[in-house]
N, C-alpha and C positions, 0 to 999 in steps of 0.2 A: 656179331663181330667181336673178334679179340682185339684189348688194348693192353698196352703198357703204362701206369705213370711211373715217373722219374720223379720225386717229390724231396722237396727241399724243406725241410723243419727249421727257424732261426728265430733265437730270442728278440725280442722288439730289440731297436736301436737306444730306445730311451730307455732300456733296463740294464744294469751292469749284469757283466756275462763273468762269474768269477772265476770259471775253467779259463775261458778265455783269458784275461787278465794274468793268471798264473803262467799260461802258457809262455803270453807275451811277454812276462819278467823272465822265462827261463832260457828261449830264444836269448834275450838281450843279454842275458848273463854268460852266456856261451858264444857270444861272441858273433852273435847277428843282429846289430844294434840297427838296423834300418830296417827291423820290421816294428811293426804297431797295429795297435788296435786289432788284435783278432780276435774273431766270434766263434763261438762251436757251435753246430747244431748238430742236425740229425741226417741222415738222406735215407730214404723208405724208395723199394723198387714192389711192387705191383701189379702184378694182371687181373684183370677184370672183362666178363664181357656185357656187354652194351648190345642198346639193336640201331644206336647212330654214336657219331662222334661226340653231339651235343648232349645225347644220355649219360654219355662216357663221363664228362666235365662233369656234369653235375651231381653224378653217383662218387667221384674222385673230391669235387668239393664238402661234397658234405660228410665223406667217411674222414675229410682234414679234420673240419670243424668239430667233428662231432667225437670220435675217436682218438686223432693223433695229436693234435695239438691244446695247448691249455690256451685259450684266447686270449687271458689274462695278460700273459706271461713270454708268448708265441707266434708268430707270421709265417707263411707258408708260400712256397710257391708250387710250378709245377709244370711239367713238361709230359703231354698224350704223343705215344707216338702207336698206329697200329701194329699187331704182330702179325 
C-alpha cells in the first residue's frame, strides 16, 4: 500500500526558538502587536509504501526519530493519510 505522511518538525516548547523570537519582534514592529509567541519549524511531506497502515506508523516514526529530527532539540508530529 501507498502512504502519505504530512509531518510536522517543532523545537521543544521549553527551548527558545530564535527565528521564531525574531519573527515575533518584526511582526510587532510593523504593526501587528497581537501576535506572540511564534515557533518555526519544519513540515516534511512523504510517500512511503507499507504492507499495513501500522507498518506505515512505524517505518514514518522511526525515519522521524532517526533521520529528521534532533531529539535534543525537536518534537514531531504527524498525519498517514493513504494515496
Amino acid at each position: 500500500m501507498k502512504f502519505i505522511a504530512e509531518i510536522n518538525v517543532m523545537p521543544l516548547k521549553a527551548l527558545l526558538d530564535p527565528q521564531g523570537k525574531a519573527v515575533t519582534q518584526t511582526l510587532q514592529n510593523t504593526g501587528y502587536k497581537t501576535v506572540s509567541d511564534v515557533r518555526i519549524g519544519k513540515h516534511i511531506h512523504l510517500s512511503l509504501e507499507a504492507d499495513s497502515e501500522a507498518q506505515a506508523h512505524e517505518k514514518v516514526s522511526t525515519i522521524c526519530k532517526t533521520v529528521l529530527i534532533n531529539p535534543i532539540m525537536e518534537g514531531f508530529e504527524y498525519i498517514l493519510k493513504t494515496e
